[in-house]
N, C-alpha and C positions, 0 to 999 in steps of 0.2 A: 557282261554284255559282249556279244560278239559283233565284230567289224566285217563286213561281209565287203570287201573292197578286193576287185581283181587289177591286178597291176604286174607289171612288166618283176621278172625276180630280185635282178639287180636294187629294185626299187623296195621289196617290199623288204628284202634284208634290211634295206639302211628303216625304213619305217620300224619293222619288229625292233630291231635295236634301240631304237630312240624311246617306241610307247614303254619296251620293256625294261629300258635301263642297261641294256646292254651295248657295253664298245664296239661298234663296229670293227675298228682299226683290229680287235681282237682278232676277226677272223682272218686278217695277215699271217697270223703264225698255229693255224690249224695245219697240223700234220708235219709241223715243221721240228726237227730235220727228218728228211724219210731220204738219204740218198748221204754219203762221205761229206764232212766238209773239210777243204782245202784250207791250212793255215801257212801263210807266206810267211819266213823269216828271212829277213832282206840282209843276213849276212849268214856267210859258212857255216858249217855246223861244231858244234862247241863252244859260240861264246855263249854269252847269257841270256841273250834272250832267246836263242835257239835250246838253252836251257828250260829257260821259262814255257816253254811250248811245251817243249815235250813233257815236262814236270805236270804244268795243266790239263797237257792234251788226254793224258790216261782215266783221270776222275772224268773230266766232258764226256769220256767217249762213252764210257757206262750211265752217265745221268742221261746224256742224250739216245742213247741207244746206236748210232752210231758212230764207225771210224773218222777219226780225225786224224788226215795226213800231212806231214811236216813238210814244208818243201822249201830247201834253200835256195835263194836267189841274190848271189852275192855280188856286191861291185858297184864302185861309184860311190861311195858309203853313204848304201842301203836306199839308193835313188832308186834301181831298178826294179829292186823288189815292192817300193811302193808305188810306180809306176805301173806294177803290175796289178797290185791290187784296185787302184782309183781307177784301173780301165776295165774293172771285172764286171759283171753284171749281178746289180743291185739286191742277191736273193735269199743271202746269209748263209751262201756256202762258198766263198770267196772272204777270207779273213787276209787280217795284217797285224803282226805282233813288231811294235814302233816304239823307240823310246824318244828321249828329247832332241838325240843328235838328227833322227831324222824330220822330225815334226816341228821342231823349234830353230836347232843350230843350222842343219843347214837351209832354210830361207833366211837366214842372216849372210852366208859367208856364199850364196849363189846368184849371182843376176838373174840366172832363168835356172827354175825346176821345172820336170813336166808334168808335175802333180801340187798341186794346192793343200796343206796340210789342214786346213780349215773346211774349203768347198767341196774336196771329193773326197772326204772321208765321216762315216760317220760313228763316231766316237761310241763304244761299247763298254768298255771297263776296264780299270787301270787293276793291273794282277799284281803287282809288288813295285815298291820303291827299293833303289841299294842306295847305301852311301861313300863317299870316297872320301880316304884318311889320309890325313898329312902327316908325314914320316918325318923324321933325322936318322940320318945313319948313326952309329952309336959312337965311329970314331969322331963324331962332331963338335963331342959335347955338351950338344942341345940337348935339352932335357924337355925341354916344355914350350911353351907357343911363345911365351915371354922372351924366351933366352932367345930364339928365332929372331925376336923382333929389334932387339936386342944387339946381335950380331949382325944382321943387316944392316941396322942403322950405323954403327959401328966402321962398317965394311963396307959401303954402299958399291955396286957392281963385282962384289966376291964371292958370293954365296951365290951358288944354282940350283934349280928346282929340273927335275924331271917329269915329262907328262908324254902320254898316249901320243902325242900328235898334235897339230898344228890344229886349232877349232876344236878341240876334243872338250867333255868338260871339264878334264882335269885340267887341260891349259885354262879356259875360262873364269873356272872357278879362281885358280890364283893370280891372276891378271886381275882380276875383280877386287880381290883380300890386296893386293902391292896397291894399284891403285886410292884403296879406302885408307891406307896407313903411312901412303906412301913411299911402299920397300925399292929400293932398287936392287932386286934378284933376277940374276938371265936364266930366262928359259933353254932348255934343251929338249927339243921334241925328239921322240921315240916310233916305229911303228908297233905301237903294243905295250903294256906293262911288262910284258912277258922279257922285253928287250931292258925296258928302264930301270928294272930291279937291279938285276946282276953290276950295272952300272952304280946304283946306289949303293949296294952291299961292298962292291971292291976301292970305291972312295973315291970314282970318278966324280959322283953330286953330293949335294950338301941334303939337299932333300928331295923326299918322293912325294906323287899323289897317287893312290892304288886303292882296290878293293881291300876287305877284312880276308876272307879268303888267300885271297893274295898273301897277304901278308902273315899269316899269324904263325908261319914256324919260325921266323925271325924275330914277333914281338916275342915267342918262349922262350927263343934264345935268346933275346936281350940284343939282337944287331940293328934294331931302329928302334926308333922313341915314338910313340904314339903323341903327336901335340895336339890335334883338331877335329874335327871330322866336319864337313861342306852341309848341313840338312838346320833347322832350327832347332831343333829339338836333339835330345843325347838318344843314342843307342841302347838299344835293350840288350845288344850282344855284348857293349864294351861301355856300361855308364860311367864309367870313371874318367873318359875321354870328353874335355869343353868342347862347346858347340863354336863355332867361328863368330858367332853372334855375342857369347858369354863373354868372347876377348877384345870386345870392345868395338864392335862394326855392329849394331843394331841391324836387326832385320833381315842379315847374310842368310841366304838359304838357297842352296842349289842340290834339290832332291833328282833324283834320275828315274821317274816313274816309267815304267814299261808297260805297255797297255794292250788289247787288244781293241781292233777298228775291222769295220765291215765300208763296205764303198759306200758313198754319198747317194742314198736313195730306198737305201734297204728298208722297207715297211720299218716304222717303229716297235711293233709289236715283235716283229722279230727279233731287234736288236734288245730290247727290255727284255726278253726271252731268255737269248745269248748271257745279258749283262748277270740276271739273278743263276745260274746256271754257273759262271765266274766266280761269282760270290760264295757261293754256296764250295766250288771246290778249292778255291784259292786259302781258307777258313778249314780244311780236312785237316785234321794232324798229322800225320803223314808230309800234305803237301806243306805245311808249315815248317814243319821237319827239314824238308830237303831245299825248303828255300831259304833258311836260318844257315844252311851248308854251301851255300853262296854267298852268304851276304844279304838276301832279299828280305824284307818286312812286306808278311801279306794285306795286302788295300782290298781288293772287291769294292771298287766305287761303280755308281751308278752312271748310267750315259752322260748327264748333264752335268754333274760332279767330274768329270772325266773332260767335257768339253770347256769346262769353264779354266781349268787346271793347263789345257790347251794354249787358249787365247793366253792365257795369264801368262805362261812359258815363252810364248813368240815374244812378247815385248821385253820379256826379261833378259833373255839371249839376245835379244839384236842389240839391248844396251852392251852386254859384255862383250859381244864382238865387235864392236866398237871400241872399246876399253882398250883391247888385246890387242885390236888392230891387225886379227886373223885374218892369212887367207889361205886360199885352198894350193895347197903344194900341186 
C-alpha cells in the first residue's frame, strides 16, 4: 500500500523510520568520521595512557578510515586536558582517553573541578585495565602478604610503603588494605614510580606499589617479592600472585580502567559507533600484544558498561580518600 502523505523532510525521516523500523538516532553517525579525530591525553607523552592512544590509535585509524591525532595536554593532573575535552563540541571528533585518577580521584581530593566527570562526558569504552603490585624489597625478608602483615603488626610505625604521590592510586589502594587490617605503615610519597623504585631497591622502603612492567627485571632478579596485586581477580600475566581480597579483606578491588570519552552530547549513535570500533580493536592480537607489554588487560566494554563502572568508581574513591586523608600537594 502506498502512503501518498507530503510533509515537511525532517518529518518524514522520523515517519520512514518508525513505519519501517528503522532508528532514527542511526542517522547520527552517517558518514561518520569523514574528517581527523582529535584524541586528548591529559598527561605528557609516554605514560600509559598516552600509551594506550597511541597503541589504539593505529587499528582506529584503518577501521575508521581516518587519522587519529594524539595530543598531549598535560598539567594539573590531567584537569586541563579534561577541561578541554568537556568544553569541545559534541561531534565525535573531540575524544578523551581518562583513567580513574581523573574521573574518580580527583573529584574526591578537589573542592572545585571545571569539568564534571559524570555530566560533561559521555562515556565510550573502557580500552584496558592495569593492575598494581605490592612489592618487598628482598633485603626485607618478606616473602609473602602474611610475613608483611606480620612485621607490621610486630613493628607498628616501622615499616614504609612507597607510592606515586599523594592521592595516587597506589597511595589509596594501601591506606584502604592498613585501614582494613589495621597496619600502621608510613607512607612515603614519590613524584612517579620511576623515583620510588630505586628507593625500594637501595633499602630506603620496606615496600613498593608499582606496575608489572615496572617491575619485572627485579622480580628475575629476585630483589622484590611479589605479595599482592590491588584488582579482584589474579592476573593472567602473574597467577601465582593473591589477590588482596584472597588475604583476607573481602571484596578489595581497585582496578585502574582507562577509557575512552567523547563530550556530553555527542549523538548516541556515534558514540555506539566509536565504542564497537574499540572493541573490535582493543581484542587485535597484536594490540593484545603490546598491551600485555604494559601491563594492560584488554576490556572493549560498551558505553553503558563503561558508565556504570564510572558512577561505581566516584563513590569508591571518595571513601578511600577519605580513608588516606589525601590531599593535593
Amino acid at each position: 500500500m502506498t502512503i501518498g502523505i507530503r510533509v515537511a523532510h525532517g518529518f518524514s525521516a522520523f515517519v520512514f523510520a518508525v513505519v519501517f523500523g528503522l532508528p532514527a538516532v542511526a542517522q547520527d553517525a552517517a558518514g561518520f568520521p569523514n574528517k581527523p579525530i582529535r584524541v586528548i591525553v591529559p598527561y605528557a607523552a609516554g605514560g600509559l595512557q598516552d600509551s594506550l592512544a597511541r597503541i589504539v590509535g593505529l587499528p582506529l585509524n584503518a577501521q575508521l578510515g581516518q587519522p587519529i591525532v594524539i595530543e598531549n595536554r598535560g598539567g594539573a593532573g590531567g584537569i586541563s586536558g579534561c577541561e578541554a575535552v568537556a568544553r569541545a563540541a559534541p561531534d565525535g571528533y573531540t575524544l578523551l582517553v581518562a583513567g580513574v585518577g581523573q574521573l574518580a580521584i580527583n573529584p574526591a581530593l578537589y573542592a572545585k573541578l571545571p569539568y564534571d566527570p559524570v555530566k560533561d562526558f559521555a562515556p565510550v569504552s573502557v580500552m584496558g585495565t592495569s593492575t598494581i603490585y605490592l612489592v618487598a624489597a628482598e633485603s626485607t625478608g618478606i616473602a609473602t602478604f602474611a610475613d608483611m602483615v606480620a612485621q607490621a603488626k610486630a613493628r607498628p610505625g616501622q615499616l614504609t610503603y612507597g607510592s606515586s604521590g599523594n592521592g595516587s592510586l597506589h597511595h589509596l589502594t594501601m591506606e584502604t588494605l592498613k585501614a582494613a587490617l589495621g597496619l600502621n605503615i608510613v607512607h612515603v610519597p614519590f613524584k612517579g614510580t620511576g623515583q620510588m623504585l630505586p628507593a625500594l631497591l637501595g633499602g630506603q622502603l620496606t615496600l613498593g606499589l608499582s606496575s608489572l612492567p615496572s617491575l619485572a627485571p627485579y622480580i628475575r632478579s629476585g630483589r622484590v617479592k611479589l605479595l599482592a596485586i590491588n584488582v579482584g581477580k589474579r592476573s593472567a600475566q602473574e597467577p601465582d600472585v593473591p589477590t588482596i581480597a584472597e588475604q583476607g579483606i573481602p571484596g578489595f578491588d581497585f582496578p585502574s580502567p582507562i577509557g575512552l570519552l567523547a563530550p556530553a552530547g555527542t549523538p548516541p549513535a556515534v558514540v555506539a559507533k566509536l565504542a564497537a570500533e574499540v572493541a573490535k580493536a582493543v581484542h587485535l592480537p597484536d594490540t593484545v600484544r603490546r598491551f600485555n607489554a604494559i601491563g594492560v588487560d584488554s576490556v572493549g566494554s560498551s558505553p553503558e558498561v563503561y558508565a556504570a563502572m564510572i558512577r561505581g568508581d566516584l563513590e569508591k574513591y571518595a571513601r578511600a580518600v577519605r580513608i588516606s586523608r589525601a590531599r593535593v600537594d
